[in-house]
C-alpha positions in Angstrom: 81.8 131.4 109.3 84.5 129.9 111.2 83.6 127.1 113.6 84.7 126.3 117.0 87.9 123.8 117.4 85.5 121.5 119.9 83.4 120.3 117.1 83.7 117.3 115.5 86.0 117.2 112.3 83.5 115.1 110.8 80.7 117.8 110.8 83.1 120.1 109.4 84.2 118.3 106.9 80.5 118.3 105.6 80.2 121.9 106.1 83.4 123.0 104.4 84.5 120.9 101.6 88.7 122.2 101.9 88.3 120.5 104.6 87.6 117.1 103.8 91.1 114.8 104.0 92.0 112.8 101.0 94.9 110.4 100.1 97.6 112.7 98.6 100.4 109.7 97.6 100.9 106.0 98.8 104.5 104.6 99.1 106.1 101.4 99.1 108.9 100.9 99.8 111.6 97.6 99.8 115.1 98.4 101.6 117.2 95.6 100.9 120.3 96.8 101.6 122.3 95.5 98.5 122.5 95.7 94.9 122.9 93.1 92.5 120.1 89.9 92.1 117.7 90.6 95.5 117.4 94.4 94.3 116.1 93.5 91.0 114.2 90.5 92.8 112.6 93.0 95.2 112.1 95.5 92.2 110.3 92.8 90.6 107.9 92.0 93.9 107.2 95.5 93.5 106.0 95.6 89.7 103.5 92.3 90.7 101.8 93.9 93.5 101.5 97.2 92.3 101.7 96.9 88.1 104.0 100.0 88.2 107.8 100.3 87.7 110.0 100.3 90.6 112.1 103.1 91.4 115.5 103.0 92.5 117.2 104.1 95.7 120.8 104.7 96.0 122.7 104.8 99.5 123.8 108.2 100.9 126.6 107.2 102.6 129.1 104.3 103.0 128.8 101.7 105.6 132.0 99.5 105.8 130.3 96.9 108.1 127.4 96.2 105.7 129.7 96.7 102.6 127.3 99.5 101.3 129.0 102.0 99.3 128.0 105.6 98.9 126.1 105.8 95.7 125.2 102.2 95.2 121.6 101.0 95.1 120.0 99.1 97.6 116.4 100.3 98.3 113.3 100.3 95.6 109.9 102.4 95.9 106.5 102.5 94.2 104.5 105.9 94.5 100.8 105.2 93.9 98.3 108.0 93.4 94.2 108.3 93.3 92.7 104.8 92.5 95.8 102.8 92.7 96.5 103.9 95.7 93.1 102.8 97.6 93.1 100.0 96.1 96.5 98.8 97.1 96.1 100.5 100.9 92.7 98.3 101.2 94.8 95.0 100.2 97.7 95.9 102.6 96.2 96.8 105.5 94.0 93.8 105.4 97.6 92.1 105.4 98.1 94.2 108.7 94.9 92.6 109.6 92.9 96.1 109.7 94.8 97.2 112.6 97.4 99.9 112.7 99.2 101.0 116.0 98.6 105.0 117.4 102.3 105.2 117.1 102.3 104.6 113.3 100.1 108.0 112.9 102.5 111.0 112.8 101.8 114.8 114.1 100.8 116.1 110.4 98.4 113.2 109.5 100.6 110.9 107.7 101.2 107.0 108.4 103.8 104.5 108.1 103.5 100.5 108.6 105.4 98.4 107.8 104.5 94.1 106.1 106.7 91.5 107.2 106.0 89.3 104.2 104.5 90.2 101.1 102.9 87.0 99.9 100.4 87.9 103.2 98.5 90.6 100.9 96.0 89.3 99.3 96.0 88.1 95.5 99.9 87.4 95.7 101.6 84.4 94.7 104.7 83.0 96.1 107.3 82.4 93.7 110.6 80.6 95.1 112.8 81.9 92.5 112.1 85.3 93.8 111.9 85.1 97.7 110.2 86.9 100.5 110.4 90.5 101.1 108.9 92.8 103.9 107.9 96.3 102.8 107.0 99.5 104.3 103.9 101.1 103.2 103.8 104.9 103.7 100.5 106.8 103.7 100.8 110.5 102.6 97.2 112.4 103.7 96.1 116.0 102.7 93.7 118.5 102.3 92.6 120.3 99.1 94.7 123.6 99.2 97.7 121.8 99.8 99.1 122.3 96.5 99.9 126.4 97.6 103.4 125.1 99.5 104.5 123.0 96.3 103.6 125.2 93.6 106.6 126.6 92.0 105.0 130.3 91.4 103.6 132.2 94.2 104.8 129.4 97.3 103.0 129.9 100.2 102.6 128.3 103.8 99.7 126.1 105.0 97.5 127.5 107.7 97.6 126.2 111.0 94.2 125.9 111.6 94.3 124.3 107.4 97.2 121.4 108.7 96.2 118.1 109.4 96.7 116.8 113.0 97.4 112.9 114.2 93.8 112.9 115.3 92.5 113.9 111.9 94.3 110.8 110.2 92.6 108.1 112.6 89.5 109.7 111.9 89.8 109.3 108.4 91.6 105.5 108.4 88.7 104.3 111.0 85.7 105.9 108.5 87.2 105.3 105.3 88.9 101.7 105.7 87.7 100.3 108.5 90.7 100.0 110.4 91.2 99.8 114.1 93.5 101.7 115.8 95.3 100.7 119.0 96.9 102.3 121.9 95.1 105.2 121.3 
């Protein structure tokens, strides 16, 4: 029985459990725009907040001005999944100060902010050898079913009425983690 649009996604959710939204990846991610010693320092920021390796990330393209060179690394990520990856959103966005802008919420559900400073989430120490880094923190949302456009056998599209909407993913931060969103 298919519902009408007007109702709340809350009720539906309850109702029809593909339709509940869930945290599909979290990303951090440290752009410092050179390789060498702040790279691995960054890199090594990453490994104490999260507990996981850091990733590389190599420029696509030279840029005289900044002496980057196509190829060379300069950016590092972390890709949390499940537990790690609540547990790591909670402590960021009460760096953020539970509050995330309307703008930070794109059209299919998915969120970006960004931390000026990473000894502001909680539980991190300040090391001088190392620095101060600011990160983004990128928020990947879906709904079960989702895995039907990245299978490799039998690839399919994602329903419109199935996709996740802008509204859907302030719906699930404000009930889920208590945040506030502003300029709604």
């Amino acid at each position: 029985m298919v519902k009408p649009m007007s109702e709340p996604a809350a009720e539906v959710a309850e109702q029809n459990p593909m339709q509940k939204v869930r945290i599909e990846k979290l990303t951090i991610n440290i752009a410092v725009g050179k390789s060498g010693e702040p790279l691995e320092h960054a890199a090594k920021v990453l490994e104490q907040l999260t507990g996981k390796k850091a990733c590389r990330r190599k420029a696509k393209k030279t840029i005289k001005t900044f002496d980057i060179r196509k190829g060379e690394p300069i950016a590092c990520l972390v890709t949390l999944r499940r537990d790690d990856a609540v547990g790591f959103l909670k402590r960021a966005l009460e760096a953020a100060n539970n509050r995330l802008n309307a703008s930070s919420f794109d059209n299919a559900g998915n969120l970006t902010f960004g931390i000026k400073e990473h000894i502001e989430i909680p539980g991190t120490k300040y090391i001088p050898e190392i620095g101060i880094y600011g990160m983004n923190v990128s928020l990947t949302l879906e709904r079960p079913g989702y895995r039907v456009r990245r299978r490799r056998i039998a690839r399919s599209r994602i329903g419109g009425a199935h996709k996740l909407t802008k509204q859907d993913a302030i719906e699930f931060m404000k009930e889920n983690f208590g945040v506030e969103v502003v300029g709604e």
